[in-house]
LOPASE-36969 format. One record per atom (N, C-alpha, C): residue number from 1; residue in one letter; atom name; z, x, y. Coordinates in Angstrom, 1 decimal, padded with zeros to 4 digits. Layout:
// LOPASE-36969
+-----+----+----+--------+--------+--------+
:   i : aa : at :     c3 :     c1 :     c2 :
+-----+----+----+--------+--------+--------+
: NUM :  A : CA :      Z :      X :      Y :
...
+-----+----+----+--------+--------+--------+
END
This chain:
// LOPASE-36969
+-----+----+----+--------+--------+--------+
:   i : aa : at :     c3 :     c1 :     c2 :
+-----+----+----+--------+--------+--------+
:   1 :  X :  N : -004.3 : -001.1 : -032.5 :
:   1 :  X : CA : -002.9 : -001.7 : -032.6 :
:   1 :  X :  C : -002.2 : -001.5 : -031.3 :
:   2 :  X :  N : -001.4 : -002.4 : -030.7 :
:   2 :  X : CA : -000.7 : -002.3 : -029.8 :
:   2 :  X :  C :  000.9 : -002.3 : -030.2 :
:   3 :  X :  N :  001.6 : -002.0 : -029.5 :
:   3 :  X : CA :  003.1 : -002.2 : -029.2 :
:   3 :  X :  C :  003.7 : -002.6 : -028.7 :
:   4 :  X :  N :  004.8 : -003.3 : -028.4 :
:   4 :  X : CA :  006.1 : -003.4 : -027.0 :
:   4 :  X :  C :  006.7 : -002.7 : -026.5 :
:   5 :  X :  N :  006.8 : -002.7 : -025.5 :
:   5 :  X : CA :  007.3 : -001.9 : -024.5 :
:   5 :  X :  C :  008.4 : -002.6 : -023.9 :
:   6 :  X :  N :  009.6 : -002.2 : -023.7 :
:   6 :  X : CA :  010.6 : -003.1 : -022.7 :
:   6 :  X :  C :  011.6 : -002.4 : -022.4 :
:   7 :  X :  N :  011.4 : -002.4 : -020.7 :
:   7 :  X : CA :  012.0 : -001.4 : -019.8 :
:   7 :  X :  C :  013.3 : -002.2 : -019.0 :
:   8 :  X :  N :  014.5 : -001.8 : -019.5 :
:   8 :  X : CA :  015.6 : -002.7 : -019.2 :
:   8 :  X :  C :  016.0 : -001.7 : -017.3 :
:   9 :  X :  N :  016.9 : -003.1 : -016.7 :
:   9 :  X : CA :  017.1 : -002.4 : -015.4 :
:   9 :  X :  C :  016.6 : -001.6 : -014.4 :
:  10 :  X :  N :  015.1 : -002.6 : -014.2 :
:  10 :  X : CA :  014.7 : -002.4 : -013.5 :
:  10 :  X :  C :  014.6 : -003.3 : -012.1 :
:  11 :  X :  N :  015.0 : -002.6 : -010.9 :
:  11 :  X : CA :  015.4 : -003.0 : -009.4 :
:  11 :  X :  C :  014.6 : -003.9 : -009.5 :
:  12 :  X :  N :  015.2 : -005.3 : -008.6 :
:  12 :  X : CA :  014.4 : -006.2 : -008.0 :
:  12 :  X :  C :  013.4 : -006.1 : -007.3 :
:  13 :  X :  N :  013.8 : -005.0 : -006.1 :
:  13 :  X : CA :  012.6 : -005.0 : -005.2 :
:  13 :  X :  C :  011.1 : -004.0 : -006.2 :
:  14 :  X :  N :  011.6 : -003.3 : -007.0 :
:  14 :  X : CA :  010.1 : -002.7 : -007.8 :
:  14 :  X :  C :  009.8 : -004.0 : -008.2 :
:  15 :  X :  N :  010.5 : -004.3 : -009.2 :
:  15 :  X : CA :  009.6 : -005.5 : -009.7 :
:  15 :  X :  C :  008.7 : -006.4 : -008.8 :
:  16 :  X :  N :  009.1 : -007.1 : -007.7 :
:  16 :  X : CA :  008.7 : -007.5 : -006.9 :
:  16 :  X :  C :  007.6 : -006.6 : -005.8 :
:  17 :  X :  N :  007.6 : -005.7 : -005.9 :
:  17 :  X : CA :  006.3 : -004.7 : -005.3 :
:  17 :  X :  C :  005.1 : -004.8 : -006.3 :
:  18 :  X :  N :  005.6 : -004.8 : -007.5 :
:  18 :  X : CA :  004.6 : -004.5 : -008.6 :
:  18 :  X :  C :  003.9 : -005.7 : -009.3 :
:  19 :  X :  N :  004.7 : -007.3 : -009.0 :
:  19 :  X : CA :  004.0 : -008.2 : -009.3 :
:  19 :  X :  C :  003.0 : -008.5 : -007.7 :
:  20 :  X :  N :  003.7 : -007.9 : -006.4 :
:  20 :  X : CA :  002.6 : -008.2 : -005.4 :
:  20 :  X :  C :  001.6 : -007.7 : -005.3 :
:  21 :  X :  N :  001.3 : -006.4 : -006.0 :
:  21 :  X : CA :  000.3 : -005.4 : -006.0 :
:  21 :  X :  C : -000.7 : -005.7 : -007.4 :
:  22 :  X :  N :  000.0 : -006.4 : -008.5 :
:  22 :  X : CA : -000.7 : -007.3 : -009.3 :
:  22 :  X :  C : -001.9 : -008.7 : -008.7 :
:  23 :  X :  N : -001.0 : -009.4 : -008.1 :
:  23 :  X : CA : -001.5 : -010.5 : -007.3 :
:  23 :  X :  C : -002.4 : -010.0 : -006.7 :
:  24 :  X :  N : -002.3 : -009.3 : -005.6 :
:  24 :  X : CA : -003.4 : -008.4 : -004.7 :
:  24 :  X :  C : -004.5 : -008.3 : -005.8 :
:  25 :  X :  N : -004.9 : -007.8 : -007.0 :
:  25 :  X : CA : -006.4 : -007.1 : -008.0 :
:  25 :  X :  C : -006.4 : -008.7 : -008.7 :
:  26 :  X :  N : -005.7 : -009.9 : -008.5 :
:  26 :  X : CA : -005.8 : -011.0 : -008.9 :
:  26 :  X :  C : -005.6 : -011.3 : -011.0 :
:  27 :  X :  N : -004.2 : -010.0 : -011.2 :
:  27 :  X : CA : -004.3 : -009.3 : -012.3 :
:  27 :  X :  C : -002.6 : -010.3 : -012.5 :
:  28 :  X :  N : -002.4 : -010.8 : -013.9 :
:  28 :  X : CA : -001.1 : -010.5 : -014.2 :
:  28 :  X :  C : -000.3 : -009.7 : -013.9 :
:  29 :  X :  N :  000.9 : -009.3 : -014.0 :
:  29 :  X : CA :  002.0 : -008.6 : -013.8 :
:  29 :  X :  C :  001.9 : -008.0 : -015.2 :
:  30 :  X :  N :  001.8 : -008.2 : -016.4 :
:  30 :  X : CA :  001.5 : -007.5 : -017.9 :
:  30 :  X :  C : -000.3 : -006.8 : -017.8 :
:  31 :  X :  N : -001.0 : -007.4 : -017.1 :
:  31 :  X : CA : -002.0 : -006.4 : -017.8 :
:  31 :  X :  C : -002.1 : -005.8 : -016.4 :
:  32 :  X :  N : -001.8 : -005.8 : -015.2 :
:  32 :  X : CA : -001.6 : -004.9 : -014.1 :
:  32 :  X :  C : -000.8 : -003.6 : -014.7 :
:  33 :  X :  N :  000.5 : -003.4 : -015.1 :
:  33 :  X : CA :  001.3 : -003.0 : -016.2 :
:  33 :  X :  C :  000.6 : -001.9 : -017.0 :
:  34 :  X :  N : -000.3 : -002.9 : -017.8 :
:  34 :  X : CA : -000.7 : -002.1 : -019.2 :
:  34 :  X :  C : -002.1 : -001.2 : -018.3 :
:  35 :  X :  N : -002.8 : -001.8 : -017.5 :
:  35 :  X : CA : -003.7 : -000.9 : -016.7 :
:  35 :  X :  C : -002.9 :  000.2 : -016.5 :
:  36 :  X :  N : -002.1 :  000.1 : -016.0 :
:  36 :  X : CA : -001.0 :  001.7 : -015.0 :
:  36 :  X :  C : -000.9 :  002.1 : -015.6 :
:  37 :  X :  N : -000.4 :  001.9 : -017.2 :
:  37 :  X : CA :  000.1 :  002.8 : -018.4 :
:  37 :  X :  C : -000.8 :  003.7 : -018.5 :
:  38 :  X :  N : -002.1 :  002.9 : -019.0 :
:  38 :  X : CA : -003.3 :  003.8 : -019.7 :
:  38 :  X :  C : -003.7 :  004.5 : -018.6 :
:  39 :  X :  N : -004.0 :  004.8 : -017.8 :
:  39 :  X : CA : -004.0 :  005.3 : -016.5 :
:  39 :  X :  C : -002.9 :  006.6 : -016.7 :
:  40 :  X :  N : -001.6 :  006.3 : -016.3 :
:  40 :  X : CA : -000.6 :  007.3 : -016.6 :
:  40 :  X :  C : -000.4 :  007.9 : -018.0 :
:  41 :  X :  N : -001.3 :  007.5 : -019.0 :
:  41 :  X : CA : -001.1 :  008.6 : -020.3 :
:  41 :  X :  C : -002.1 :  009.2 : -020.4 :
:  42 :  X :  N : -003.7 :  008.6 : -019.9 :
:  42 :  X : CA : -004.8 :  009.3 : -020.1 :
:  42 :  X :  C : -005.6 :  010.1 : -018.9 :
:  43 :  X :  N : -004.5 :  010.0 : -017.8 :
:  43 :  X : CA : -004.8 :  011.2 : -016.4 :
:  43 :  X :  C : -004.5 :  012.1 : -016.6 :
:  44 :  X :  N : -004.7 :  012.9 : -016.1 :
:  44 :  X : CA : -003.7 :  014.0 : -015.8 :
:  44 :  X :  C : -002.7 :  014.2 : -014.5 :
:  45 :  X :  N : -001.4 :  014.7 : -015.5 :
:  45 :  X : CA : -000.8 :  014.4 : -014.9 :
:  45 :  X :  C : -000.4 :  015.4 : -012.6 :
:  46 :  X :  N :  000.5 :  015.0 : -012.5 :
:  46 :  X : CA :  000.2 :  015.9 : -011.3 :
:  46 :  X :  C :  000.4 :  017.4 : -011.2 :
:  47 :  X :  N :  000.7 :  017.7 : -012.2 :
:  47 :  X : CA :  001.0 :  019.1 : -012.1 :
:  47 :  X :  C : -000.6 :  019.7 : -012.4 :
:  48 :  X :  N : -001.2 :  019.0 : -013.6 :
:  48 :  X : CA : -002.4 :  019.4 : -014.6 :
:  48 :  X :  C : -003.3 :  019.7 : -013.1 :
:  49 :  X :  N : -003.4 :  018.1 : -012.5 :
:  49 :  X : CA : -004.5 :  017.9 : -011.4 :
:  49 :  X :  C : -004.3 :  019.4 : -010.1 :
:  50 :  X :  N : -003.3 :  019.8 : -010.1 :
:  50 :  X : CA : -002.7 :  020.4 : -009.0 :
:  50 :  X :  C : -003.7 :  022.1 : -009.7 :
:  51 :  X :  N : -003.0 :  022.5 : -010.5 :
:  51 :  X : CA : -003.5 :  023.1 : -011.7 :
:  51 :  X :  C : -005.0 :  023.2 : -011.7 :
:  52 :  X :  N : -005.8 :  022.4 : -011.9 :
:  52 :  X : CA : -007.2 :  022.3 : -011.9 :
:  52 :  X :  C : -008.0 :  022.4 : -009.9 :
:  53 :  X :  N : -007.3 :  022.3 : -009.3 :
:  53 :  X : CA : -007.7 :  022.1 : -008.1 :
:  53 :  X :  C : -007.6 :  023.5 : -007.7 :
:  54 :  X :  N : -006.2 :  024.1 : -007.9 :
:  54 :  X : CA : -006.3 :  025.7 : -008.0 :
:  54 :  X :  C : -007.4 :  026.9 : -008.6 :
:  55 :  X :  N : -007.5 :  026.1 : -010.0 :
:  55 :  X : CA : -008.6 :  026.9 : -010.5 :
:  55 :  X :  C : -010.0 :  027.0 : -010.1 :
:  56 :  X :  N : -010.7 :  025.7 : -009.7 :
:  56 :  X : CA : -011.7 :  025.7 : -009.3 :
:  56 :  X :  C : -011.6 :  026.0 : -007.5 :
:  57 :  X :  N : -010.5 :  025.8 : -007.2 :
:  57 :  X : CA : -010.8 :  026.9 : -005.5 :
:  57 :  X :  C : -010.4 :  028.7 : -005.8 :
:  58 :  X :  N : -010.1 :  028.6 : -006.8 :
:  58 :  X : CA : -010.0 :  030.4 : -006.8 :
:  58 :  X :  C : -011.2 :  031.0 : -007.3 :
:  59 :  X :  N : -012.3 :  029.9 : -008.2 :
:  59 :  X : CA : -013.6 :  030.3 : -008.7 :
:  59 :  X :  C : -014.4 :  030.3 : -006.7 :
:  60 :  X :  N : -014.4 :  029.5 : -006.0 :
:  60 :  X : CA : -015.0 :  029.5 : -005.0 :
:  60 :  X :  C : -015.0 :  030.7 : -003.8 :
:  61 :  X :  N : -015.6 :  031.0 : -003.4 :
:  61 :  X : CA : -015.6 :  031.9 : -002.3 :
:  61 :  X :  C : -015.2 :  031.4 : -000.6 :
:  62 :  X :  N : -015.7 :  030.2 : -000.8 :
:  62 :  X : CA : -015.9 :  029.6 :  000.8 :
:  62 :  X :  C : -014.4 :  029.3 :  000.7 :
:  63 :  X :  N : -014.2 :  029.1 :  002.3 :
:  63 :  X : CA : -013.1 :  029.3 :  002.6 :
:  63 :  X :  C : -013.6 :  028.2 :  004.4 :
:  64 :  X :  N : -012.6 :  027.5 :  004.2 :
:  64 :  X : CA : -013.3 :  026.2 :  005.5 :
:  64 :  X :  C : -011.8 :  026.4 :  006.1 :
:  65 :  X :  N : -011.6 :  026.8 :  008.0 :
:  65 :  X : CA : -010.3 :  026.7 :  008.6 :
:  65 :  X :  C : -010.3 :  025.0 :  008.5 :
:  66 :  X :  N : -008.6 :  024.8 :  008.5 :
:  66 :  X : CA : -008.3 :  023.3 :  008.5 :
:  66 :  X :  C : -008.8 :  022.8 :  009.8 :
:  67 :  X :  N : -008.8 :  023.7 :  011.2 :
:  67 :  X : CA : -009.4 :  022.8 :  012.2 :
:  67 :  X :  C : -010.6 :  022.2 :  012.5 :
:  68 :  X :  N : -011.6 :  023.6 :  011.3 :
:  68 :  X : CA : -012.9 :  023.2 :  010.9 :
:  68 :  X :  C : -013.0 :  021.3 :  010.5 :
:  69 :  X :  N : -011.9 :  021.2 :  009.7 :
:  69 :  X : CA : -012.1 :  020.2 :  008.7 :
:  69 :  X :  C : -011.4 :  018.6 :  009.4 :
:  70 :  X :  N : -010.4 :  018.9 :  010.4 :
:  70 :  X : CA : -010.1 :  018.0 :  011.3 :
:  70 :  X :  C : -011.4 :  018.0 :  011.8 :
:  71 :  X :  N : -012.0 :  018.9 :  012.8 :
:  71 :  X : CA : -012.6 :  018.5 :  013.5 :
:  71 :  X :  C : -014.2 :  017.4 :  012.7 :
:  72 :  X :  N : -014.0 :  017.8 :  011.9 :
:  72 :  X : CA : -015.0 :  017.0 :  011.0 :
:  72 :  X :  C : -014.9 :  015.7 :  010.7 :
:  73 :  X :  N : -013.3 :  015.2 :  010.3 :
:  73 :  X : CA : -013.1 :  014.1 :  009.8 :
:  73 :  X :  C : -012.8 :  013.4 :  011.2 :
:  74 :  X :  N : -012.5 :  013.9 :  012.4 :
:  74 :  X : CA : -012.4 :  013.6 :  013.6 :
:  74 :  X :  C : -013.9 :  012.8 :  014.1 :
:  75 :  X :  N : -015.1 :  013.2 :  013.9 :
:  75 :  X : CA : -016.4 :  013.0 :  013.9 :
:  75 :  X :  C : -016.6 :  011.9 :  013.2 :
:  76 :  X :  N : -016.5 :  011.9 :  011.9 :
:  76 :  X : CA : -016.9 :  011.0 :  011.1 :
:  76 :  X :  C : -016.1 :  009.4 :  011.4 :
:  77 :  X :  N : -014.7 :  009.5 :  012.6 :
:  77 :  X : CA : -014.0 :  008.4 :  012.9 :
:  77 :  X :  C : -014.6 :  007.9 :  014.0 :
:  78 :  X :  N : -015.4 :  008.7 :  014.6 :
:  78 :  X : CA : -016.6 :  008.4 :  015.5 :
:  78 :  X :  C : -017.2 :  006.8 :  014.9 :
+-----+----+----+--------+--------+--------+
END
């Protein structure tokens, strides 16, 4: 079963960012929309993700310096 949804007062220029970024996946402006939604109710959110990224680096031991990891992603632009 679905529902309606209707979000009053919203800025011109969002609207217009969010039908060009529709256009762009070659998607309506409604099911571009209804994609995001399901997306934003069935992710987690950013605290959860933030949350979970903590836990599984506090289970890990390794430990990589960031210049390590520049100098890596610096390579790979090679």
């Amino acid at each position: 079963m679905t529902v309606q949804i209707i979000i009053d007062h919203v800025p011109k220029a969002v609207r217009d960012e969010l039908a060009e970024r529709a256009a762009r996946e070659g998607k309506s402006m409604q099911d571009y929309l209804r994609q995001s939604l399901e997306t934003l109710a069935f992710g987690p959110s950013p605290e959860q993700w933030v949350a979970e990224v903590r836990r599984r680096k506090s289970m890990s031991d390794v430990r990589v310096p960031i210049a390590a990891i520049v100098d890596a992603l610096d390579r790979d632009r090679r």
